[in-house]
N, C-alpha and C positions, 0 to 999 in steps of 0.2 A: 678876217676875210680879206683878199686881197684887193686893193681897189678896184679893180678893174673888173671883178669878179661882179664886186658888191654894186658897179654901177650899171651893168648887166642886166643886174636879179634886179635891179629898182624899176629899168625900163620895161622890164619882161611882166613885172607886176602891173607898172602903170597899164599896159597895153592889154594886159585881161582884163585889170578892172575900169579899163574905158569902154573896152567889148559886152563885160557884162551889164554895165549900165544900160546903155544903145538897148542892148536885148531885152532887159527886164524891162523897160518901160513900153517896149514891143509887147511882151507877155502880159502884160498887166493891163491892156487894150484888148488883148483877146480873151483873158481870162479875169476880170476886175477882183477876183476874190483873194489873189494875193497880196502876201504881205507885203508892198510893196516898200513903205517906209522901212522896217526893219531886218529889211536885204539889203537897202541899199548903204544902213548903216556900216553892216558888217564885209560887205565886198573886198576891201582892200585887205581887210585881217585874213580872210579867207584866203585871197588870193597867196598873200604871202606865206601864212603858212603851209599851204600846200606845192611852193615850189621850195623851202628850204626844209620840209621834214620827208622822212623818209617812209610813204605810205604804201609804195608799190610792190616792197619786198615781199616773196612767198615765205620765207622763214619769219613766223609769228614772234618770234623772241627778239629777230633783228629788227623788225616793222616799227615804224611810230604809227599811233593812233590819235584822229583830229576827232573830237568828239562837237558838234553842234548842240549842245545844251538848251540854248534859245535856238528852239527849232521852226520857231516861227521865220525864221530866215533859210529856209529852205530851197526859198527857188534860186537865192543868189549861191548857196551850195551848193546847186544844179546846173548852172552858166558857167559857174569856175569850174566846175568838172567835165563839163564841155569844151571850154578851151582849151583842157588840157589834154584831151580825146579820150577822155576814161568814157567819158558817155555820147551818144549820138547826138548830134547838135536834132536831128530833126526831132526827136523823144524829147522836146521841149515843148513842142509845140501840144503836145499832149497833157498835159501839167494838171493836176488836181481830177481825169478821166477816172472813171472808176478801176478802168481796164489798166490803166499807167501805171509805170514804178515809182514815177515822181507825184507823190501823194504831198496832203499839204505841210504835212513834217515827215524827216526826215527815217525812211524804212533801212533795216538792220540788213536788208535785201540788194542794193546797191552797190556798186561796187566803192571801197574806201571808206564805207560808212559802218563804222561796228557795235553802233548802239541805236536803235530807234528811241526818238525826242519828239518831243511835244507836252509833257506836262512838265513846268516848271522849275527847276532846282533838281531833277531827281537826273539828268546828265550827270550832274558835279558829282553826284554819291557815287554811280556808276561808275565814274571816271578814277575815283579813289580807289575801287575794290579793282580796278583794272593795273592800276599802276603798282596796288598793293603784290598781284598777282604775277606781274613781269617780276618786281622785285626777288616775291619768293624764289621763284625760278631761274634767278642769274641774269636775267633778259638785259639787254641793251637797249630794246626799244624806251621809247616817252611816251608818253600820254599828253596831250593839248586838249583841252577845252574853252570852247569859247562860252563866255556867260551874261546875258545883258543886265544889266545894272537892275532895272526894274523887278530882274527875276529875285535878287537880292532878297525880298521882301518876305521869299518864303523860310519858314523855321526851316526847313531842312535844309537850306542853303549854310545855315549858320553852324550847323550840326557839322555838315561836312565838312567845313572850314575850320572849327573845331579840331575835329580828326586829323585834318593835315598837319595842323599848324604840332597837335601835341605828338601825333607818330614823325614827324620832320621828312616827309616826304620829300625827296629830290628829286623823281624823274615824272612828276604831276607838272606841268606849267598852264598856269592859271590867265585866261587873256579876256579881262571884262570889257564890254563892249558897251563906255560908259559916252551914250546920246544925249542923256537926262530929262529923256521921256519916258511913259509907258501910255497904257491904254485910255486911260483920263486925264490924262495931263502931267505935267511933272511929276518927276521920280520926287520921295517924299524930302523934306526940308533934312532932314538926319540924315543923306545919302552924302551932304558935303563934308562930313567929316570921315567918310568910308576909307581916304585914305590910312588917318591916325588910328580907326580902328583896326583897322588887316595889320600896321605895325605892330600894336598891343597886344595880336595874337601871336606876333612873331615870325610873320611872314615880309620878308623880302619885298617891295612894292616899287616898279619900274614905271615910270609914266612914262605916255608919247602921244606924238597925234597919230590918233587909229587911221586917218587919211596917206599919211606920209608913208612910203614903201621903205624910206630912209633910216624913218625914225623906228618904225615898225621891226627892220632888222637888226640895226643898233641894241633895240631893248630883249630880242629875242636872244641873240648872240649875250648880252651881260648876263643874261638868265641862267643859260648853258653853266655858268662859271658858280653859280649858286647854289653850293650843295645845302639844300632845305628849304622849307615851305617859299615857292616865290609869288606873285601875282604879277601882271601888266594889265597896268590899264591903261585900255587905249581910249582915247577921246576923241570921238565920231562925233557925225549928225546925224539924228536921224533923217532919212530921204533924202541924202545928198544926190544933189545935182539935178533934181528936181522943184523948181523953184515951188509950185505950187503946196507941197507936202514939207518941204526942207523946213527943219528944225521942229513941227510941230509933230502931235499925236496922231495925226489922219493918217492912213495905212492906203489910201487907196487915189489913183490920179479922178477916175471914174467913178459912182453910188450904183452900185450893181442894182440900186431900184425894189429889191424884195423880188417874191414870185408873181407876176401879175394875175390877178382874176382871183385871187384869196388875201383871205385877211392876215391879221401878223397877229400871233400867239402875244411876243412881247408887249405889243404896240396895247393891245389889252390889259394887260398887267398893269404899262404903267398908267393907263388910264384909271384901272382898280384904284391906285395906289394914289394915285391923286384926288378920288373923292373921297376913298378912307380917310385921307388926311386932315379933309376939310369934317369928317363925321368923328374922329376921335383925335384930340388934345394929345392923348397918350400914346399916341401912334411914332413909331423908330423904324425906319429904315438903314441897315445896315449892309453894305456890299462891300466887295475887293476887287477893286479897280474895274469894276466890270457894267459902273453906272451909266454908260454909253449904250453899251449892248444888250444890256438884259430892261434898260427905259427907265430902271429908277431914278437917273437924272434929273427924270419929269418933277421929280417927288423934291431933289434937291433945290428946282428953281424956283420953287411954291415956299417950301418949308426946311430954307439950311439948315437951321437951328436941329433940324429934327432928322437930320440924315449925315450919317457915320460912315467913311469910306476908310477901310483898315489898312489897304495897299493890297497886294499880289498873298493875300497871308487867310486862306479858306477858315482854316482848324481856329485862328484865331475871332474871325469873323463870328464861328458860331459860340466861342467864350465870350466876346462880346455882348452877343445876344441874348447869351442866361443870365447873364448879371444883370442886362434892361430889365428882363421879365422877372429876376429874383426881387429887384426895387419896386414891382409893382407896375412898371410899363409895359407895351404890347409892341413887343419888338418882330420886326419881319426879318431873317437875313437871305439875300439875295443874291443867288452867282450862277454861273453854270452847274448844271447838274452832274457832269464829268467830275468838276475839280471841288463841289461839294461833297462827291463820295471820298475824297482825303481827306474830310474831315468827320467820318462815320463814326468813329471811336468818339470823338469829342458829343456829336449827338448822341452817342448811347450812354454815356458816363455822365453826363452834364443835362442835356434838354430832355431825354425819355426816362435815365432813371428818375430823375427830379421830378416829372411829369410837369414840367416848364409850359408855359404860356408863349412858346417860339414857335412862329411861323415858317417854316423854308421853300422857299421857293427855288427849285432845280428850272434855268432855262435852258434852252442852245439841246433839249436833251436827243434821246434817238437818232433818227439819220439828221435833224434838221440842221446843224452846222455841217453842212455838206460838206465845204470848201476844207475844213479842217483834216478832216477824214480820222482814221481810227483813235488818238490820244485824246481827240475833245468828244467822240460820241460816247453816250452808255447807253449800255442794254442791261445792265445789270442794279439799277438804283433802286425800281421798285422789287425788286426780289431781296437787297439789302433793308430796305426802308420799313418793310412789312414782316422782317420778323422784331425788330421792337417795341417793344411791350408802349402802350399809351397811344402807339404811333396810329394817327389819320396819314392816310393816303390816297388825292383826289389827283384822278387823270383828265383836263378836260378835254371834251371831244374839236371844241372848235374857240376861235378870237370871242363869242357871245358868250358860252358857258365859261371859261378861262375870267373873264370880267366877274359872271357871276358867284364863281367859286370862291374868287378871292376876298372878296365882301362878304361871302357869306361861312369861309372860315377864320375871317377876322371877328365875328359874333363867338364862335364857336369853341371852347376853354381846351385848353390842351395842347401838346404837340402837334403840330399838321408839318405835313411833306406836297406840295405843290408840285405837279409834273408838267413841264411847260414846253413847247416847241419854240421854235425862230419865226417865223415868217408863212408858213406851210400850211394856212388853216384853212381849205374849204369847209363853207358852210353845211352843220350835220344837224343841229340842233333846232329847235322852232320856235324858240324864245319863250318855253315853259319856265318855270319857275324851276330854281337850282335848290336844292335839299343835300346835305351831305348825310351819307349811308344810303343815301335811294338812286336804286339806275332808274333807266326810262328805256319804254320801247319804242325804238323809234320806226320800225314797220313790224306788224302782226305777220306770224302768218304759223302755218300749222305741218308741216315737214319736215323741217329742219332750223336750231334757232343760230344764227351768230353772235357771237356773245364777245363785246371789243372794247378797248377803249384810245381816247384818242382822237386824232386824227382821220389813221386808214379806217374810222367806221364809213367816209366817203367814200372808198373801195368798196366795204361790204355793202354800201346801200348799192352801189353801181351792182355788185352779184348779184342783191335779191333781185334787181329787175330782170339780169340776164337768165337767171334760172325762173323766174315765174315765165318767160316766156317756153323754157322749157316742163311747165306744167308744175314747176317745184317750190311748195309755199312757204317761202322764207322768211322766218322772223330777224328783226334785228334790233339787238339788244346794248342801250350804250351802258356801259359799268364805268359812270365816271369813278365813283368812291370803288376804291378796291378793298381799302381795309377802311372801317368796317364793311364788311361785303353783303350784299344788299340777297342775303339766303334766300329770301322767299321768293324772289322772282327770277333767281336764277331753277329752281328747284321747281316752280310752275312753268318757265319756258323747256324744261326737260321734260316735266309729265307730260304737255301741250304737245310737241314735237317729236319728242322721243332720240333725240341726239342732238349733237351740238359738236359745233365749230369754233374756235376761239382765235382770234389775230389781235396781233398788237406788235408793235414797234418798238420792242423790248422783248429778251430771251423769253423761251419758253418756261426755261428753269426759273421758279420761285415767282413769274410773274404774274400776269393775266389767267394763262392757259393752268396752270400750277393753282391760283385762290380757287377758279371753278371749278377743277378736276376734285379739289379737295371736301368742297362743300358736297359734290355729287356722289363720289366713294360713299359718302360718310351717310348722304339723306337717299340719293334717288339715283343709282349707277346706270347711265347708258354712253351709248357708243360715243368717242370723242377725240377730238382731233386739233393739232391745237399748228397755227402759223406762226411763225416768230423772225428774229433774227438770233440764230442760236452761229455764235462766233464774233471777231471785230468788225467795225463799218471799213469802211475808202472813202475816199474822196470825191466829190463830184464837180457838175456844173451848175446844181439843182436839187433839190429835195427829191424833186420828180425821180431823176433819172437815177437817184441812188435805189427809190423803192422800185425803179423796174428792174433792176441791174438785178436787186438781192432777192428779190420777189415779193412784192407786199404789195401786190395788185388786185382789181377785182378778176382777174384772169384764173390766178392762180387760188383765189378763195371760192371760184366756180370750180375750179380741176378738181379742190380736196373734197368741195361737198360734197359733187357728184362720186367721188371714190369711196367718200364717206356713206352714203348715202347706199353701195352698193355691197358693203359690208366687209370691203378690203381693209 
């Protein structure tokens, strides 16, 4: 590159990525839910790669592709593409909206972006089959991916790396975005030798400061000349240039506070899990970096000895866990519910055929990680969870019952699947005693029954009052336990009523609406109608505003009844 050239493109980087700082710490005051640390990491690699590859081209063979792998870095994705006018500077200010394109990782839907990211390690595989694919075809384009260090952690990351290193990819370049944090704290002790192992695979490995625009295309440019597996590793901060966040784990300048006026799903759990502790010796908590967010921390500041954090590694998480419960201990594993269905296989082969003595608890699940939007929610866990043989599956309705389940499937031998929300729990429940296999009703009434679990049964109760003032006597029925499904009272609130309602915060298919449809075909068929979220979440501001957005309201569990009710 000619110098003149090269000192150009240095200031042209500095000057976005001093823009994009200014701005995200703008965004991150009006929206607290972003990543803010882990944008700020990767800003400068962003920036530069996007003014030296070539993303603009309409001929897809000529184009390079920038993949964001660690898509938790989104919004600084979003600022650099803003300054470079691919996107509207004011579409910023919209950020994480349900209605916005800029959701909290990054959509396949945006312009320059040709992979949707957010679950861990699976960019890099993508980014393989991507490069594999220009290759077949003669293409001239590259393939760039960026990867944080932390994400490292996942087996698939190692699979793909694998794959490069043994097919000798040359048009993949590899740019790890190495901060040396993640979500609980430093990236693990074995991350310092990350560079000697990428050489043993046989990859090429450029180091620079990921800060420096200089050194940034120094390493980019020697790569070009690398025909076969390369990597760069860039060496960031996380949070630069905010001193409050800089170098550590905290993602946020602001504590977005939870939702006011309701309880925290988690904040229960780890309360659970703290007197479990103190009630059984034999009690293991095991998570994947995610002891911050889902409160098992609580459990590690009482009982280290007795709590196991795997890293960023799900599948592994739950091999851990059968081995506790094979020795004879009561092991719990703990993560989001999203990134625990990547380890579904490992629960069917290992904790359900076994019929293991493993706990799991799914948090963050349904809309309630709002701010993530589609790659962190599921709708799909309890329709996986319940066709495994052995498998318990308790939903609780609110922060009381969630405390009481988890105590009282720590009694209870077997596999269990815990369904857990974030923060989102209006009070449903009345502080009856919790029974796993038994629902409860929590208003009679003789017209029609709603039959829920969860959360929105605070929606359903809001309907039955809206519809008893329209003469319509509504029962509501909480089904915390799905499987084993509590037949005789769902099968009495249908003889009672004579039709039935079902909502819940999880697809139609296989879940809520799906166990009851099933037991009623089979015992007692009437009319039935079932509310879901059948498709992926978005992103929000709120729990709230996700379930108005998608419709998991008492509004819309009035509209069906009454449709219901009218025989349409």
């Amino acid at each position: 590159m000619v110098k003149e050239a090269k000192v150009n493109l240095i200031n042209r980087v500095k000057e976005i990525s001093n823009k994009a700082r200014s701005t995200l710490v703008g965004l991150s005051l009006i929206d607290p839910h972003i990543h803010l640390g882990s944008s700020l990491s990767s800003i400068d690699i962003l920036a530069t790669l996007y003014l030296m590859a070539n993303v603009n081209d309409e001929d897809p063979l000529r184009r390079d592709y920038i993949i964001l792998s660690k898509g938790h870095a989104a919004p600084a994705l979003y600022i650099v593409l803003s300054e470079l006018g691919i996107l509207n500077r004011e579409e910023l200010m919209m950020i994480n909206e349900p209605w916005s394109p800029l959701q909290g990782h990054p959509e396949v839907k945006l312009p320059t972006v040709p992979v949707s990211t957010g679950s861990l390690a699976q960019g890099l595989s993508t980014a393989v089959g991507i490069a594999r694919g220009l290759m077949a075809k003669g293409a001239s384009g590259k393939v760039f991916v960026i990867v944080g260090d932390g994400e490292l952690d996942e087996g698939q990351a190692w699979e793909a790396l694998m794959d490069i290193a043994e097919s000798k990819l040359s048009n993949l370049f590899i740019i790890i975005d190495y901060n040396g944090v993640q979500l609980d704290g430093p990236v693990r002790g074995i991350k310092s030798t990350l560079v000697n192992m990428l050489k043993s695979l046989g990859f090429t490995v450029l180091e620079c400061d990921g800060h420096d625009p200089g050194e940034l295309i120094d390493a980019l440019i020697q790569a070009h000349k690398v025909n076969g597996p390369k990597v760069i590793v860039a060496r960031t901060i996380r949070g630069k240039g905010v001193s409050d966040i800089e170098g550590t784990s905290r993602q946020k300048i602001l504590d977005d506070g939870g939702e006011p006026g309701f309880g925290s799903m988690r904040d229960a759990v780890g309360k659970a899990l703290l007197e479990a502790g103190e009630r059984y010796n034999d009690l293991y908590v095991v998570t994947a970096d995610v002891g911050g967010s889902t409160r098992a921390i609580w459990f590690k500041e009482k009982f280290p000895n007795r709590y196991i954090d795997v890293g960023i590694a799900e599948q592994h998480m739950i091999g851990v866990a059968s081995g506790l419960a094979l020795t004879g201990l009561r092991p719990v594993a703990i993560g989001f519910a999203m990134f625990i269905m990547r380890a579904w296989e490992q629960v069917r082969n290992t904790v359900s055929r076994m019929n293991l003595n493993v706990k799991i608890i799914g948090t963050h699940s349904g809309l309630s990680d709002y701010a993530d939007g589609a790659s962190h929610q599921t709708f799909e866990d309890i329709s996986l969870m319940r066709t495994l043989p052995n498998m318990t599956i308790v939903v609780p309705a609110d922060p009381n019952e969630a405390n009481k389940a988890v105590l009282a499937l720590l009694e209870h031998q077997g596999p269990a699947y815990i369904r857990i929300g974030r923060d989102y729990g209006p009070r449903v429940t009345n502080g009856d005693e919790f029974k796993v296999g038994k629902a409860s009703v929590l208003r009679d009434g003789d017209d029609v029954a709603i039959i829920g679990a969860g959360p929105v049964l605070w929606d359903a109760l809001m309907a039955a009052e809206e519809l008893g003032k329209m003469g319509i006597s509504t029962m509501v029925v909480n089904l915390s336990t799905i499987k084993p499904i509590d037949a005789d009272t769902v099968i009495k609130a249908a003889k009672k009523t004579g039709a039935v309602l079902t909502i819940e915060e999880h697809s139609t298919f296989g879940g809520v609406g799906s166990a009851v449809a099933e037991v009623l075909a089979q015992n007692y068929p009437v009319p039935i109608r079932m509310i879901g979220v059948n498709g992926f979440g978005r992103s929000g501001r709120s729990t709230r505003q996700l379930m108005e957005y998608i419709g998991l309201t008492h509004r819309k569990i009035v509209n069906e009844t009454l449709t219901l009710l009218k025989g349409e």
